[in-house]
C-alpha positions as CSV (number, residue, x, y, z in Angstrom):
1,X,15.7,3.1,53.2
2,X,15.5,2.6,49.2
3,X,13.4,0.0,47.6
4,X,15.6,-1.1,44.6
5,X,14.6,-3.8,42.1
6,X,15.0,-6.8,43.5
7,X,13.5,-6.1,47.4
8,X,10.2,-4.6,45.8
9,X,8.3,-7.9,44.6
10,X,9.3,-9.0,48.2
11,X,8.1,-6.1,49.9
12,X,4.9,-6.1,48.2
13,X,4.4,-10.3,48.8
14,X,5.2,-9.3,52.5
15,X,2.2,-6.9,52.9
16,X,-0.4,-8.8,50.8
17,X,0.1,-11.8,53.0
18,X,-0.1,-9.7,56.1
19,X,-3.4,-8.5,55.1
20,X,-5.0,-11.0,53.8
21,X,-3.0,-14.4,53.9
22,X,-0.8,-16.4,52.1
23,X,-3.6,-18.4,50.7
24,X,-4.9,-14.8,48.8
25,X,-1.3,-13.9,47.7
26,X,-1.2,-17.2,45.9
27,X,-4.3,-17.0,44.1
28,X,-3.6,-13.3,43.0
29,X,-2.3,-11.5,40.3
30,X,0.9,-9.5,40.5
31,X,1.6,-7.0,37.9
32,X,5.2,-6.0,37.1
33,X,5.0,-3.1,34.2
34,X,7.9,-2.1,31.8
35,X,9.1,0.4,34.2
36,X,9.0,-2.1,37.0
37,X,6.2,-0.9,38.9
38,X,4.1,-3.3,40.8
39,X,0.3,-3.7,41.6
40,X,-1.6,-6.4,42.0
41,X,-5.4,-7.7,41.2
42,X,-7.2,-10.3,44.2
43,X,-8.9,-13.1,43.4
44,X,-12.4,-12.0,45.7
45,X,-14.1,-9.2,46.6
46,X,-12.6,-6.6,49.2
47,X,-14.2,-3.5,49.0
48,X,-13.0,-0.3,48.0
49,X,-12.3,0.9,51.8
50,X,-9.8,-2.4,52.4
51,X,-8.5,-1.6,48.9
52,X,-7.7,1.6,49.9
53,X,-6.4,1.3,53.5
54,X,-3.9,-1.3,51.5
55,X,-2.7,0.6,47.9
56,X,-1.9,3.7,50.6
57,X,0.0,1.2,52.6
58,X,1.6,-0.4,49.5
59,X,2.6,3.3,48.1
60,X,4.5,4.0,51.3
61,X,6.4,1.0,51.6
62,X,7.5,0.6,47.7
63,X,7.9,4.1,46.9
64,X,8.6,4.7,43.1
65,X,8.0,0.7,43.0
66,X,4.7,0.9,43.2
67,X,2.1,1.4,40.7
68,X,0.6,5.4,41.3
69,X,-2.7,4.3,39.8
70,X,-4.5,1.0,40.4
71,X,-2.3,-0.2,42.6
72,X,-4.4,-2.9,44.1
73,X,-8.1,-4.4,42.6
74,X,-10.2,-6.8,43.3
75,X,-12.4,-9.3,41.6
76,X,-14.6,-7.0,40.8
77,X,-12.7,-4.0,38.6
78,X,-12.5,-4.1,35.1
79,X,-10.3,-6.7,33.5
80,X,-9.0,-8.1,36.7
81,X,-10.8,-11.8,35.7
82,X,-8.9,-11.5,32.4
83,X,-5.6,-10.7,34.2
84,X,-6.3,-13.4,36.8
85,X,-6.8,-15.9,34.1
86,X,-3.2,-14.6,32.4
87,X,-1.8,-15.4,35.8
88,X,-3.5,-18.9,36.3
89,X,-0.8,-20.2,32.9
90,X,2.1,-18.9,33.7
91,X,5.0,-20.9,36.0
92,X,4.7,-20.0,39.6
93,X,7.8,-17.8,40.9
94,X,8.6,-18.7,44.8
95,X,8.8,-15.5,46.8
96,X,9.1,-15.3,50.6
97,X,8.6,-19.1,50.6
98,X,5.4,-18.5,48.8
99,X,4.6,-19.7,45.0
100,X,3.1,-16.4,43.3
101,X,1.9,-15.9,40.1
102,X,4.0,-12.8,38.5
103,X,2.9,-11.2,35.0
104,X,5.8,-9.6,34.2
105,X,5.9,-7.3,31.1
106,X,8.4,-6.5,29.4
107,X,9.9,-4.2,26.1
108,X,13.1,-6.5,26.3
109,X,13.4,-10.2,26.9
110,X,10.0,-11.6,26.7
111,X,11.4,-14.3,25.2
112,X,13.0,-15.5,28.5
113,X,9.1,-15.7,29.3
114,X,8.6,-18.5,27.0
115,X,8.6,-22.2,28.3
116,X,10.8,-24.6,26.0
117,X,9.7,-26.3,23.2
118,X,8.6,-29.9,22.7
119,X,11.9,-31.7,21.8
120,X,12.3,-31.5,17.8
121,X,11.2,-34.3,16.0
122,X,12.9,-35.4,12.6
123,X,16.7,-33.7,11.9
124,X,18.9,-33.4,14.9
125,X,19.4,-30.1,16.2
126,X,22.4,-28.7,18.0
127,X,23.0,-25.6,19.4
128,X,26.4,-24.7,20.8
129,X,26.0,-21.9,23.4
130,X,27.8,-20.1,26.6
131,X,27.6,-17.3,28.9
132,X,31.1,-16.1,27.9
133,X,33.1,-15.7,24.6
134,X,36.4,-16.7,23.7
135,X,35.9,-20.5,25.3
136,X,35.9,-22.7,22.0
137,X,32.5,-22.5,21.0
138,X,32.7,-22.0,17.3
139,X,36.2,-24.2,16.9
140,X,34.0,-26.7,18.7
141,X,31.3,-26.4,16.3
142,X,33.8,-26.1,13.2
143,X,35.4,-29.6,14.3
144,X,31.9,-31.1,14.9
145,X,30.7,-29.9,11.4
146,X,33.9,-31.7,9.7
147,X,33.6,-34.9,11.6
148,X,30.0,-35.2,10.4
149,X,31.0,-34.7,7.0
150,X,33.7,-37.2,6.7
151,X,31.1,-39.9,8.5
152,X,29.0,-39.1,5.1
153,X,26.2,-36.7,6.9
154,X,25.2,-33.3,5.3
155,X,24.9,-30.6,7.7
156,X,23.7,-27.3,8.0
157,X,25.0,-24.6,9.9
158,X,23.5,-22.1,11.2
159,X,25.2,-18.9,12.6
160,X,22.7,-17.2,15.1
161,X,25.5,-14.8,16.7
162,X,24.5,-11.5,15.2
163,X,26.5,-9.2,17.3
164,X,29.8,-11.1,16.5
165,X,30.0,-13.3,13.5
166,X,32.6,-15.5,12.9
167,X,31.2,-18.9,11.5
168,X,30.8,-17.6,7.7
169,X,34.7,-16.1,7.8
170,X,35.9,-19.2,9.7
171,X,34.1,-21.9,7.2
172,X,33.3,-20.6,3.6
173,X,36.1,-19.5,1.3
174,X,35.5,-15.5,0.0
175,X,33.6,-16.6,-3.7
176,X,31.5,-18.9,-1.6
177,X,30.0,-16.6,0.7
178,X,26.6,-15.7,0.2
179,X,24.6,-12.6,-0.1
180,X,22.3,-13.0,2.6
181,X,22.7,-14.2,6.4
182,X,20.8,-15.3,9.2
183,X,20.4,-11.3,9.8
184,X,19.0,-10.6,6.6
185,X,16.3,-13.3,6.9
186,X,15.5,-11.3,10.3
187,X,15.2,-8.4,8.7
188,X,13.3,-9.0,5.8
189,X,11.0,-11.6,6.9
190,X,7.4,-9.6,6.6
191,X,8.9,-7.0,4.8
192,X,9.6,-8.9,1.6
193,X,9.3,-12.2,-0.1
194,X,11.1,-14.9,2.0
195,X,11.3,-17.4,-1.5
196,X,13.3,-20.1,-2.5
197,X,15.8,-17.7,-4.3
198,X,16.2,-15.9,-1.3
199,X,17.1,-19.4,0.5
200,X,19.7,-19.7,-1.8
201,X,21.4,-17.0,-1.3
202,X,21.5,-17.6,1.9
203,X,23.7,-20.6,2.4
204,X,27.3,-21.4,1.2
205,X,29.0,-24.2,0.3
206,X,31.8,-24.5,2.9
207,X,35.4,-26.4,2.1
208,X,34.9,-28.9,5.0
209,X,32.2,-30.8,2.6
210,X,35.0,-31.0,-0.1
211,X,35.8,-34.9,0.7
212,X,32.3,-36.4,2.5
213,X,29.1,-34.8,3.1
214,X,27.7,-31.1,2.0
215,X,28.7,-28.7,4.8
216,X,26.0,-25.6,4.1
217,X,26.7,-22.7,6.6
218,X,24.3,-20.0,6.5
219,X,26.3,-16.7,8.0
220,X,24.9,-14.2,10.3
221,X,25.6,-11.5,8.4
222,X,26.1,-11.8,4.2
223,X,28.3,-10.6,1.4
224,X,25.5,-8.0,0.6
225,X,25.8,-6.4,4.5
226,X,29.4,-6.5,4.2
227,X,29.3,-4.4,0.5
228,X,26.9,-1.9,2.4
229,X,28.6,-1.7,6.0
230,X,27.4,1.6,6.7
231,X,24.0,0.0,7.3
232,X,24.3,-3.2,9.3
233,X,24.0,-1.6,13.2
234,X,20.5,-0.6,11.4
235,X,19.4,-3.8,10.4
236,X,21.1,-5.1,13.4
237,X,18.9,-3.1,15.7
238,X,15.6,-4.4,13.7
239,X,16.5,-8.6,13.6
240,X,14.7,-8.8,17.1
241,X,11.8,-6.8,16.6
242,X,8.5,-9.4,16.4
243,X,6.9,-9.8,12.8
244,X,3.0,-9.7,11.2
245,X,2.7,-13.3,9.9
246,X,0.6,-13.6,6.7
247,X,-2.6,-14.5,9.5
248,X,-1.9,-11.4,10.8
249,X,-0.3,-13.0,13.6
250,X,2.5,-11.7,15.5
251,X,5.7,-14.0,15.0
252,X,8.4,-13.3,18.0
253,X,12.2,-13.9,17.4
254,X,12.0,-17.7,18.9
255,X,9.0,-18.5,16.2
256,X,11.1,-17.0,13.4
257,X,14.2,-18.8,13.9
258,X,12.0,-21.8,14.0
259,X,10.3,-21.2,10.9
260,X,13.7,-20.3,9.1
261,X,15.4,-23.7,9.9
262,X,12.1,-25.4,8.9
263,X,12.3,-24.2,5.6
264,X,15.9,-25.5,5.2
265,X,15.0,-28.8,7.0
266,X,12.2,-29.4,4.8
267,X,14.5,-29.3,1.2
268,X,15.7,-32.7,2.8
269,X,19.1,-31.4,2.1
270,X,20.4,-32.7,5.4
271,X,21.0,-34.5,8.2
272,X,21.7,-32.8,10.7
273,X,21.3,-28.7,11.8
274,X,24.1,-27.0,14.0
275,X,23.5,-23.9,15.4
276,X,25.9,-21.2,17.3
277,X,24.3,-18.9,19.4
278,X,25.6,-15.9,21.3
279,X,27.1,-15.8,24.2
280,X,25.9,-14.6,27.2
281,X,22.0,-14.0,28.3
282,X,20.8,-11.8,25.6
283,X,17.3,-11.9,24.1
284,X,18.7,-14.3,21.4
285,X,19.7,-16.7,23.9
286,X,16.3,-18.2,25.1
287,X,15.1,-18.5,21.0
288,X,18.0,-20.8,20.2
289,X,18.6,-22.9,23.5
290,X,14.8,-23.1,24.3
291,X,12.4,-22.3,21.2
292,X,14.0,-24.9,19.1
293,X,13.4,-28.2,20.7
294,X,17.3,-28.9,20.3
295,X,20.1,-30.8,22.1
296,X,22.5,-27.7,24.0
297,X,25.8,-27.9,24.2
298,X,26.5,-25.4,27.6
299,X,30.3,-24.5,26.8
300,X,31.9,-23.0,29.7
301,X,36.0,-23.1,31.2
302,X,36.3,-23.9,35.0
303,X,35.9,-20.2,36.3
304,X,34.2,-18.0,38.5
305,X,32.2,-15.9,36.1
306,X,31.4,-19.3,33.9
307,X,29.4,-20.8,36.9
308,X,28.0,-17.5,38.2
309,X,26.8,-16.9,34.7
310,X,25.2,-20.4,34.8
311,X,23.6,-20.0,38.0
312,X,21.5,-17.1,36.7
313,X,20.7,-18.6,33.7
314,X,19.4,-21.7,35.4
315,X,17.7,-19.9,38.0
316,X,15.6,-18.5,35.7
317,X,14.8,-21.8,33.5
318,X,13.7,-23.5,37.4
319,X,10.7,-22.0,37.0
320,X,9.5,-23.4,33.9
321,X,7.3,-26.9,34.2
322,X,8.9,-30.4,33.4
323,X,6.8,-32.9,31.7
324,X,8.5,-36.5,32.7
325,X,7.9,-37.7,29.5
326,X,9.8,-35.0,27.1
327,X,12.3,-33.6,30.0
328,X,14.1,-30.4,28.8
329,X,16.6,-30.1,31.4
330,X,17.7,-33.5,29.8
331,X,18.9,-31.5,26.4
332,X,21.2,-29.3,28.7
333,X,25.2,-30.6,28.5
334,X,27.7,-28.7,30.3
335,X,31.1,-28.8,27.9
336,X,33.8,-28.2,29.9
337,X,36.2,-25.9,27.2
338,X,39.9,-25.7,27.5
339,X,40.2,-28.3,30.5
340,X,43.3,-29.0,31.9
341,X,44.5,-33.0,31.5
342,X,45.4,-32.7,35.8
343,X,42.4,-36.0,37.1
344,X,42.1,-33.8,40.2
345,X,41.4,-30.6,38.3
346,X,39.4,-32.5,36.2
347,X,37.2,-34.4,38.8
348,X,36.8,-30.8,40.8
349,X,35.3,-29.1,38.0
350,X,32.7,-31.3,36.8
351,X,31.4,-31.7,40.2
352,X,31.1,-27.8,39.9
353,X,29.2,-28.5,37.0
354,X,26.9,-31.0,37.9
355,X,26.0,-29.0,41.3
356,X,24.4,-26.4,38.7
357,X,21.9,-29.0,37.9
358,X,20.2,-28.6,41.2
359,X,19.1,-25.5,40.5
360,X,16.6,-27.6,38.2
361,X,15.9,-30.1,40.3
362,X,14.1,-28.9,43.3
363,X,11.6,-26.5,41.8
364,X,10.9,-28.9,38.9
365,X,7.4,-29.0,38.6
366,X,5.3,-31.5,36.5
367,X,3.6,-30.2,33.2
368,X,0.1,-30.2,32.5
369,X,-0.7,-30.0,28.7
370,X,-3.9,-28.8,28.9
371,X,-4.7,-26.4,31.2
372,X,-8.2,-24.5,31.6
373,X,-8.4,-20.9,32.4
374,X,-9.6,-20.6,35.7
375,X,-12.9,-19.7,36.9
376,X,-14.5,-17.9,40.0
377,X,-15.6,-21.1,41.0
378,X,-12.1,-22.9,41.1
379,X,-10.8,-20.0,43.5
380,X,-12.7,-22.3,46.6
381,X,-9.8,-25.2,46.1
382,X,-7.0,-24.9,48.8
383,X,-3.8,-23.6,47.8
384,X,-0.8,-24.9,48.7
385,X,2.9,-23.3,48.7
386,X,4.3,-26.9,48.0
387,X,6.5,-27.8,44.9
388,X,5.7,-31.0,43.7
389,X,8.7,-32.9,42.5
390,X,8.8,-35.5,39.2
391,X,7.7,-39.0,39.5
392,X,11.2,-40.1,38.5
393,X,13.8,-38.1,39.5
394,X,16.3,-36.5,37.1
395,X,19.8,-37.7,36.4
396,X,22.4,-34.6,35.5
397,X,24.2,-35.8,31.9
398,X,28.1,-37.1,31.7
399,X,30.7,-33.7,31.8
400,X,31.8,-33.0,28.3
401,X,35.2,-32.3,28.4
402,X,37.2,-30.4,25.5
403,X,40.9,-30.7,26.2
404,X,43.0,-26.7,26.2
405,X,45.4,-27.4,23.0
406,X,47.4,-24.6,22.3
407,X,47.1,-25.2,18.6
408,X,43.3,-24.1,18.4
409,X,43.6,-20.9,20.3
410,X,44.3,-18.9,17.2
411,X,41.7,-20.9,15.1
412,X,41.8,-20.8,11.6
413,X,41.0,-23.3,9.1
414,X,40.7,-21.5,6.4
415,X,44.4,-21.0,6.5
416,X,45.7,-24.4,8.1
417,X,43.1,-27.4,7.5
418,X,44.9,-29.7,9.5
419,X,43.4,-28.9,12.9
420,X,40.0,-30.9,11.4
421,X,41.6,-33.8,10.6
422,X,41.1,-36.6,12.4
423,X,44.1,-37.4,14.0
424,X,44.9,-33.7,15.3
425,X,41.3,-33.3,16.7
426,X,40.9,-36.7,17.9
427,X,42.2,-36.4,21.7
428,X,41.4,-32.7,22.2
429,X,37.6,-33.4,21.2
430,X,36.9,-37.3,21.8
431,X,34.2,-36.3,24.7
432,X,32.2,-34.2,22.1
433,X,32.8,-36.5,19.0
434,X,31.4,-39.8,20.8
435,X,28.5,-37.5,22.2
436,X,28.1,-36.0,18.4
437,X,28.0,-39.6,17.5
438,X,25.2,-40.4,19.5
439,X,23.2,-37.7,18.8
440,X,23.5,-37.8,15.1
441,X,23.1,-40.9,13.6
């Protein structure tokens, strides 16, 4: 029979325990490389006839899953206390009932290895995100942006979805539209001064501030990409690489977003920072709903692809630690887009919602802020496969509900401004307003 993908970290968990225990497996290292090989590194001594008996037995049962080469070390081979120290920091993953530590490399989506950030301190941050397009996510953001504006706040938004922009078209007249973009700050950043010129020009003035606070919207993708098309699937294709900071550093796509709303935020300029990622489970997604410390807005209609796309995406944030006293599962909020006004429909969804939170509940795991590489002597402690829960246990957040109105399938402000005033948005959207409210002061 085959060994695909996801039976071979099984398979491989399966023979290490039957050799040598569940207690060895947990204080091991396993390797998954780019290809998605698999080897591992033990935390004692075996011997290079054990080793042996076990990388042939290894080889037979993964196949092309395992690694050919150093398939299994010991203690004792070169770099293995450096790998089992790696392991030691990272979130355990639970396989066959057991907690193993799992270095998985990777040319794509490292940044789904990253735990989340602190929560931000100082302007309010809002991303608006979803696993699928087309369910409201920028109208949302659009009406959000003008309600802040007539309450008197200036706000800054951000448009992070590079693949398919829409924000800077949707919110800033032609002459306002600037020559650089999110994108082009990407791009350049390490390549070429990132000044307060080239801030600049990379906001717009957008018509919703024309009566109340400064709307600026910074586009994914400027006037200058749009005058020289024939190169934006090429700059495109670099905005994710990582960049040489002036330390000589390596700055990933999560730390450079960061850095870029941190210059904006520190002009003082506003008051609060919106930001619309893109949908789906990309390498962008983790950097905005995870590397910047912000309240999520997890829009979604009541669907079978919504929730399965949910359940992957919080499968794979259960493994990162909670610390009880900054949460992060707390900054989730499930908006449920384009809901019907039925009570029953209504009820029935949002409990399908709020089940997706247990997925973050039972594996949550208390955070340790300072943790210390482990040492030969700290492998004589008992391992255990339990999960330890939080002291206090964590309470899913409210539904969001955005009503379906027909009048804001076809969004367009720019042509009919009405669908921002008050009174038109005021049923459709009161769930997110009063939340916006609260999280904005």
């Amino acid at each position: 029979m085959s060994v695909r993908f996801d039976s071979s970290l099984s398979i491989l968990t399966a023979i290490l325990s039957r050799r040598f225990g569940p207690e060895q497996v947990a204080r091991a290292a396993l390797i998954r490389d780019a290809s998605g090989r698999l080897s591992a590194v033990m935390a004692d001594r075996m011997g290079a006839e054990v080793l042996g008996e076990v990388a042939t037995e290894i080889r037979d049962e993964l196949k092309t899953y395992a690694r050919p080469d150093a398939t299994i070390r010991d203690a004792d081979a070169t770099g293995a206390r450096r790998l089992l120290d790696e392991a030691a920091q990272v979130p355990p993953v639970i396989v066959n009932d057991m907690a193993i530590r799992l270095l998985d490399r990777r040319i794509v989506g490292s940044e789904w290895l990253k735990p989340p950030a602190r929560t931000a301190t100082g302007i309010p941050r809002v991303v608006f995100a979803s696993v699928k397009g087309g369910v409201g996510r920028s109208t949302a953001l659009s009406v959000v942006a003008a309600h802040l504006s007539q309450r008197g706040r200036r706000v800054l938004v951000v448009d992070f979805d590079l693949e398919a922009p829409g924000l800077g078209t949707m919110l800033l007249n032609e002459d306002a539209m600037p020559p650089f973009g999110t994108l082009d700050y990407l791009v350049e950043n390490g390549l070429s001064d990132i000044d307060g010129t080239f801030l600049a020009d990379m906001s717009g003035d957008s018509f919703l501030g024309s009566e109340g606070g400064r709307v600026a919207v910074i586009p994914a993708i400027g006037k200058a990409t749009f005058d020289n098309a024939s190169g934006a699937l090429s700059k495109i294709a670099r905005a994710y690489l990582d960049k040489p900071d002036d330390s000589g550093s390596v700055l990933t796509l999560t730390d450079q977003l960061r850095q870029m709303i941190g210059l904006f935020e520190a002009t003082r300029a506003y008051d609060a920072v919106l930001i619309d990622a893109r949908a789906g489970l990309h390498e962008t997604t983790p950097a905005a709903i995870l590397g910047l410390g912000a309240d999520v807005l997890l829009f979604g209609t009541d669907q079978p692809q919504t929730f399965l796309g949910y359940r992957l995406l919080f499968a794979a944030l259960a493994r990162f630690p909670v610390d009880p006293e900054d949460d992060w599962r707390e900054r989730l909020n499930f908006v449920h887009a384009k809901a019907s006004d039925d009570d029953d429909k209504l009820k029935t969804a949002s409990e399908r919602f709020t089940s997706l939170y247990n997925l973050l509940i039972a594996p949550a795991r208390p955070a340790h802020e300072d943790i210390e590489p482990l040492t030969a002597a700290d492998f004589d402690v008992e391992w255990t496969d339990a999960t330890p829960q939080d002291d206090e246990p964590f309470s899913p957040p409210q539904i969001l509900r955005v009503l379906d109105d027909a009048r804001y399938r076809d969004f367009d402000p720019l042509s009919d401004r009405r669908l921002l005033e008050t009174g038109t948005r005021a049923a459709t959207f009161a769930d997110l307003i009063a939340y916006i409210d609260g999280a904005v002061p």
